[in-house]
C-alpha angles and dihedrals in degrees: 000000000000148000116303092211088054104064114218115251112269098206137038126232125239111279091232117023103207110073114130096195086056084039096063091030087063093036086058098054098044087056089053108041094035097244127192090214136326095269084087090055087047089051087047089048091055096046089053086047089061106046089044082050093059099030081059094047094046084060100045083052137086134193138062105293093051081067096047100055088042087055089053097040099054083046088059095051089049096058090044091052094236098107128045119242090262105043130129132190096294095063089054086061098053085057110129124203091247087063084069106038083059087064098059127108093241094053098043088049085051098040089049094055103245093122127032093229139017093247084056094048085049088053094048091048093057094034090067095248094116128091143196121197092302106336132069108243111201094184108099087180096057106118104246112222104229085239087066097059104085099056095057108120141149125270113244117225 
């Protein structure tokens, strides 16, 4: 079970670590979205894992409440902005990692023009000048609803 004072990992590592083709894939996002390590595109790889895992097994599964819970699953994604308004399981397994990185605080602080590059929206984020709606928010890897984007602002000082 586990410790409750020692959080459980939220990603999983490569399972070798030396392949050249994953090594520059990673390298290549880092250097576009502005990334503190690879540890934050193996986070976003798991999230995406997931997602792809229970789309597969909706699918796979019949009844009520498998609607249901498809239903709620592709809601979720919507709100997230990471699925069109008409969009079905399918759609949820041609999903790509950088979908998710482009969720992210510190890309949508970037994208919307507040900070010159991703590295100095990243600064800003865990320097306190970012805002969201009414409280500071320090954490540049929080999925960000696309609902919420609009209220992303700087702090004044």
């Amino acid at each position: 079970m586990g410790h409750p004072k020692f959080p459980r990992k939220k990603y999983d590592t490569p399972p070798h670590p030396w392949q050249k083709d994953r090594i520059e894939r990673e390298n290549e996002l880092l250097k576009k979205y502005g990334l503190k390590n690879k540890r934050e595109i193996w986070k976003a790889e798991s999230i995406l894992r997931k997602l792809r895992r229970q789309a597969r097994v909706l699918l796979a599964s019949v009844g009520e409440e498998a609607k249901k819970e498809e239903r709620e699953l592709i809601q979720k994604l919507q709100r997230l902005g990471l699925l069109k308004e008409d969009a079905n399981l399918d759609n949820i397994l041609e999903l790509e990692i950088q979908d998710i990185l482009d969720r992210r605080l510190q890309s949508v602080v970037f994208r919307r023009g507040l900070a010159k590059t991703p590295k100095e929206a990243r600064q800003m984020i865990v320097h306190r000048h970012v805002k969201l709606g009414d409280r500071v928010v320090t954490s540049p890897g929080m999925l960000i609803l696309k609902s919420d984007e609009e209220l992303i602002q700087k702090k004044e000082a």
